[in-house]
RODO-2510 file (C-alpha; in nm, 4 decimals, decimal comma):
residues 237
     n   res          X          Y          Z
     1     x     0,7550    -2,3580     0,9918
     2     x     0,5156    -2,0859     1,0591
     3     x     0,5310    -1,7200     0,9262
     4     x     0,3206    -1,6044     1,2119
     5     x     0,5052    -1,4148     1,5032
     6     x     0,3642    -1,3050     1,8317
     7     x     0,5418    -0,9427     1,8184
     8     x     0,6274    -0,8110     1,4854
     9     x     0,8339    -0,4918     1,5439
    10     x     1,1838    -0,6449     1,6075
    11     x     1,1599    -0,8315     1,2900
    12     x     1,0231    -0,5246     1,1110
    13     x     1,2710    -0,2576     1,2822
    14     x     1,5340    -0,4794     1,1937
    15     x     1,4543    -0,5131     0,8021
    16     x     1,4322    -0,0794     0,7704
    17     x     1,6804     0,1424     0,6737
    18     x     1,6947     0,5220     0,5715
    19     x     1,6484     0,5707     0,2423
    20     x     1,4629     0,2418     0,1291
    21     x     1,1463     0,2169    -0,0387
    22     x     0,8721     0,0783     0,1209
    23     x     0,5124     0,0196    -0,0371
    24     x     0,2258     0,0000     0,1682
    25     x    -0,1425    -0,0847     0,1463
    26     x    -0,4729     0,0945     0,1629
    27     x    -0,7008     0,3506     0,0199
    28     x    -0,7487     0,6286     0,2374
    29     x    -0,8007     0,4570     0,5709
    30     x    -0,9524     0,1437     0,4243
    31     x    -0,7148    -0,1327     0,4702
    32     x    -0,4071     0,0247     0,5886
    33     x    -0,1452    -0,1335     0,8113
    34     x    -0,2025     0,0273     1,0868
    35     x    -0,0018    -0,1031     1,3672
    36     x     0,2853    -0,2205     1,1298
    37     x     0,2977     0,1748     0,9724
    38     x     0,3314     0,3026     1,3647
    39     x     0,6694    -0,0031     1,3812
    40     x     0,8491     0,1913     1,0961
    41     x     0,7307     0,5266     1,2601
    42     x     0,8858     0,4071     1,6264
    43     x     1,1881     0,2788     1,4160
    44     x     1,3144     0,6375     1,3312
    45     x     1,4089     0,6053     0,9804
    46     x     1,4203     0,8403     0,7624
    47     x     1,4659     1,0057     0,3697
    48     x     1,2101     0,7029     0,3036
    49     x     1,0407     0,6539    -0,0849
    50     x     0,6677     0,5661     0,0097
    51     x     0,4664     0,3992    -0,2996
    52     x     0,0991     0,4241    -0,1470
    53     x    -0,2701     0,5138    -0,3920
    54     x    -0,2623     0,8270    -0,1191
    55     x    -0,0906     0,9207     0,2521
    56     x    -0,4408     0,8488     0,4743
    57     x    -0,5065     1,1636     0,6444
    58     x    -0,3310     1,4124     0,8736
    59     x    -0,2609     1,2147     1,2325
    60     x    -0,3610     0,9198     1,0730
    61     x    -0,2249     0,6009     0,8722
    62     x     0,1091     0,7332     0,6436
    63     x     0,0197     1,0881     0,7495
    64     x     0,2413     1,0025     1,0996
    65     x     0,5709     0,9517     0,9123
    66     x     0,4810     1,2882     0,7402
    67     x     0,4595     1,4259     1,0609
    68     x     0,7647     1,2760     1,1833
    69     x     0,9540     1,4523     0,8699
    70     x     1,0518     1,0526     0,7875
    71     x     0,9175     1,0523     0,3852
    72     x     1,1444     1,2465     0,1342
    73     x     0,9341     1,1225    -0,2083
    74     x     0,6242     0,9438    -0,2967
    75     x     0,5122     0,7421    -0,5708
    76     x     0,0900     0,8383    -0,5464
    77     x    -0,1776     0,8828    -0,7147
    78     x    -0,4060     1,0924    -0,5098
    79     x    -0,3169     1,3907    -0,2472
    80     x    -0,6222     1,2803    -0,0321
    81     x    -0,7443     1,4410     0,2157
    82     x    -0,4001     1,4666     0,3996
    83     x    -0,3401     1,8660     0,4667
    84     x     0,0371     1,8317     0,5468
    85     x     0,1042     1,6162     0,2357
    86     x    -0,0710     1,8830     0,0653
    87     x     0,1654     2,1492     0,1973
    88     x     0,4851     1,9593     0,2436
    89     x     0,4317     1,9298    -0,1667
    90     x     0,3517     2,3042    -0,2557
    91     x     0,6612     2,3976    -0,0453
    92     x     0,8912     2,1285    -0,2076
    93     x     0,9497     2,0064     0,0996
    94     x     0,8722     1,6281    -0,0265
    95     x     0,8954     1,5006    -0,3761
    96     x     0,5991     1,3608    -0,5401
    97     x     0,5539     1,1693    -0,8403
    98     x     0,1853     1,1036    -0,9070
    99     x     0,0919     0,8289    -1,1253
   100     x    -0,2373     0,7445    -1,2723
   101     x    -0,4116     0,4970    -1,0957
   102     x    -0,4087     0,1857    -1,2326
   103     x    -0,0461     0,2557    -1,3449
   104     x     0,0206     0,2519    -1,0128
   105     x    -0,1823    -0,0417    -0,9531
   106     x    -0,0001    -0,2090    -1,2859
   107     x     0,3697    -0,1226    -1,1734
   108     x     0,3417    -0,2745    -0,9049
   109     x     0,1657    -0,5532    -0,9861
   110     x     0,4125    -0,6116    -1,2648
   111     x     0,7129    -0,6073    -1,0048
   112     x     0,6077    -0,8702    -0,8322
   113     x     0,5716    -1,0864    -1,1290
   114     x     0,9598    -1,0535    -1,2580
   115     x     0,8326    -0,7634    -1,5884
   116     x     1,1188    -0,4919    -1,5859
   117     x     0,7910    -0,2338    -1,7399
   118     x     0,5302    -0,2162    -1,9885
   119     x     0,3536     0,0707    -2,2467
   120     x     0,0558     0,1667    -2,1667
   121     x    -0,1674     0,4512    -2,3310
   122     x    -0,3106     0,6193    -1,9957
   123     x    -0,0610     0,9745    -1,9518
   124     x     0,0386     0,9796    -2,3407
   125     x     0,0734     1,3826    -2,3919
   126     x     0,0706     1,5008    -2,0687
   127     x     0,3379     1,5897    -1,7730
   128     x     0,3017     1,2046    -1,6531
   129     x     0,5233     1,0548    -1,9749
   130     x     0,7776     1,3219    -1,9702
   131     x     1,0927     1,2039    -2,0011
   132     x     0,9803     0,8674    -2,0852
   133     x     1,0226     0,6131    -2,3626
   134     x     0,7408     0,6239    -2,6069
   135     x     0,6475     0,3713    -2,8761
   136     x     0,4030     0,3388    -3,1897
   137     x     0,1603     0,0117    -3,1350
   138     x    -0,0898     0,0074    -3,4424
   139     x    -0,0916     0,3860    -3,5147
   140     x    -0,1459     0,4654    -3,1186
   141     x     0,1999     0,6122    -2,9224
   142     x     0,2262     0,4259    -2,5633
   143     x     0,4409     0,5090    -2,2690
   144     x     0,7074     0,2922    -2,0923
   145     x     0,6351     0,2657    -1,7325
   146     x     0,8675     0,0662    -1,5582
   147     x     0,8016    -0,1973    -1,2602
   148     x     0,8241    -0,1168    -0,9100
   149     x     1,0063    -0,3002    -0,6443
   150     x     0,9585    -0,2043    -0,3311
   151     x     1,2573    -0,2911    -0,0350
   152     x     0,9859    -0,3766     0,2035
   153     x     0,5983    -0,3972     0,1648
   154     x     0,3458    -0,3826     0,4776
   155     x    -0,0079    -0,4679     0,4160
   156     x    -0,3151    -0,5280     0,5996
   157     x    -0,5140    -0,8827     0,5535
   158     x    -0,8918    -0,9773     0,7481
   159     x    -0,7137    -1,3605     0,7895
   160     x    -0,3799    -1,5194     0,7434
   161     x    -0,2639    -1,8399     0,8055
   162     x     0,0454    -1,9976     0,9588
   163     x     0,1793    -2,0374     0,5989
   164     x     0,0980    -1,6334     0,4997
   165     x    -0,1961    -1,6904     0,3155
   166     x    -0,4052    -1,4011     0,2942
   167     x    -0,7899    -1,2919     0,2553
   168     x    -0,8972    -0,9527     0,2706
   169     x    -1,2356    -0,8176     0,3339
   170     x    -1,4218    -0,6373     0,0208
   171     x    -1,2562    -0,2817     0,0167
   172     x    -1,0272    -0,3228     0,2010
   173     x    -0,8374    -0,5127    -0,0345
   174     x    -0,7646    -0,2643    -0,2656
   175     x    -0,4033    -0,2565    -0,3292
   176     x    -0,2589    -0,4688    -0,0631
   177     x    -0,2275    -0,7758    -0,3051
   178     x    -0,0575    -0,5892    -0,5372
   179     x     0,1673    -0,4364    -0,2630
   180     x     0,2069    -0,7382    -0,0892
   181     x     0,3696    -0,8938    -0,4749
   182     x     0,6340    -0,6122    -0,5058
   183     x     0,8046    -0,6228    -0,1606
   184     x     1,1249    -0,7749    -0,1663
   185     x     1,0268    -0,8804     0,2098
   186     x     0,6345    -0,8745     0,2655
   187     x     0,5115    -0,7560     0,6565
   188     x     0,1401    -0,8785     0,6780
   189     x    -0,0726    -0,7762     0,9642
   190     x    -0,4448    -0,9736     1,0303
   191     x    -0,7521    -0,9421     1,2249
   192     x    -0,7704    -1,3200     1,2350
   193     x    -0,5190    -1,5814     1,2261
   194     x    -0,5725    -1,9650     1,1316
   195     x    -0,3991    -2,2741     1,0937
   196     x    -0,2103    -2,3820     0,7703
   197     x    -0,4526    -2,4757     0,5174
   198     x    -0,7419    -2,3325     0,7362
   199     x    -0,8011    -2,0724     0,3922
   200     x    -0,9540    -2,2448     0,1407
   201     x    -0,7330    -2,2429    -0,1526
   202     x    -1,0119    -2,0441    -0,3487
   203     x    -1,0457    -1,7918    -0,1078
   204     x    -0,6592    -1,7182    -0,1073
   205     x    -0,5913    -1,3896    -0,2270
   206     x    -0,2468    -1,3482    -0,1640
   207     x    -0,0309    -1,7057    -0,1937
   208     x     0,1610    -1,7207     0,0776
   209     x     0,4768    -1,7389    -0,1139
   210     x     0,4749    -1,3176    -0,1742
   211     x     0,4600    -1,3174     0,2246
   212     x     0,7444    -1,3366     0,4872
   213     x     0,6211    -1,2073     0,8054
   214     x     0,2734    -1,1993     0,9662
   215     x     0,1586    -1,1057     1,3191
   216     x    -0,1663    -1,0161     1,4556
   217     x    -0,3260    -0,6419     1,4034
   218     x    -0,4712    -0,5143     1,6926
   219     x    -0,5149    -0,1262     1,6239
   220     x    -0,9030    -0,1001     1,5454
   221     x    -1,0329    -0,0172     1,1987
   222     x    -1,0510     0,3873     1,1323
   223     x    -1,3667     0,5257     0,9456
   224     x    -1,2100     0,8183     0,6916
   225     x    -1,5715     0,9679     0,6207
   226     x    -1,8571     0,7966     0,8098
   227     x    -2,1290     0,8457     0,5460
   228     x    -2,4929     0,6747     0,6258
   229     x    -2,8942     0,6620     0,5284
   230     x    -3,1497     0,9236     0,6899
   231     x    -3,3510     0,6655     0,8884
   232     x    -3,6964     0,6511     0,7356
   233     x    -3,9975     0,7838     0,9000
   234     x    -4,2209     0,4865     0,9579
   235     x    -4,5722     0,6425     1,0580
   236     x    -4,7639     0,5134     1,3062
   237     x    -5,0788     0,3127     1,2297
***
């Protein structure tokens, strides 16, 4: 059987519901699920938990369900360069719980491989372990973060095959592994799509097994900050 179908947003639409919790892919612009972000969008739901490094930027990736007054909380580690999110968090219009970065990265990660939480050392003292558990390891205090799970996860892949292997090219991979572990059901989205076994096994960066859904992205790839070289001036002879 293949995961692969030609038109994803029935299958998506029909897997939301308000007030789920949906993790998504990307940094910034850079790898985001594009076309499966604007599904949930079209869908209409709403009071939504978002776990994302950041909300892209205003008009752009998460920053259209912010728009569409759709997100009531986020689990984040970065404001970005997203305006709105900025505001919509001053005002207390959206609740935001910011968590260091690889925290985030190590939640996550840690739902998706059956660990209920773990102690780590990064936010000891400051606002990010209040109210949690702390615990002496060899003279050093730790704080209990606990896993996420996320109801659904969308991420974006460079190639997937029939059996929802995925590949991801160099940034753009970011966190859409580890997203693509803690979704209870896993939407992937690819700019290329292959046979079963096409992926060589040592290329596979996400198993297939962490993904239930995969369709074909077609949306094309948004630069956040174009940066490039001054030519060089190359004097005639």
């Amino acid at each position: 059987m293949t995961k692969v179908i030609d038109d994803i947003a029935p299958a998506l639409t029909g897997a939301l519901r308000n007030g789920m919790t949906i993790a998504v892919g990307g940094f910034g612009l850079c790898g985001i699920p594009t076309d499966l972000i604007r599904v949930v969008r079209d869908s209409g739901v709403n009071d939504l938990t978002i776990v994302s490094n950041n909300l892209g930027i205003d008009g752009k990736g998460l920053g259209i369900l912010l728009e569409n007054n759709q997100i009531s909380r986020v689990l984040a580690s970065y404001v970005g360069e997203n305006a709105l999110f900025m505001r919509q968090y001053i005002d207390g219009d959206l609740d935001v719980e910011f968590v260091p970065q690889g925290t985030l990265a190590e939640r996550m990660r840690a739902g998706g491989s059956g660990i209920a939480g773990f102690y780590t050392k990064t936010g000891v003292g400051t606002l990010v372990a209040e109210g949690k558990q702390t615990a002496d390891f060899d003279g050093e205090t730790y704080v209990l973060e606990r896993a996420i799970v996320a109801d659904v996860a969308l991420v974006h892949a460079h190639t997937a095959d029939a059996d929802g292997n995925l590949r991801y090219r160099l940034a753009a991979r970011n966190f859409n592994p580890l997203v693509a572990m803690c979704g209870r059901v896993t939407f992937a989205e690819a700019e290329h799509i292959v046979e079963a076994g096409a992926i060589d096994p040592d290329a596979v960066h996400t198993p297939g097994v962490y993904v239930h859904h995969v369709s074909r992205s077609h949306s094309p790839t948004d630069i956040e900050q174009r940066t490039v070289r001054p030519r060089p001036i190359v004097e005639e002879a």
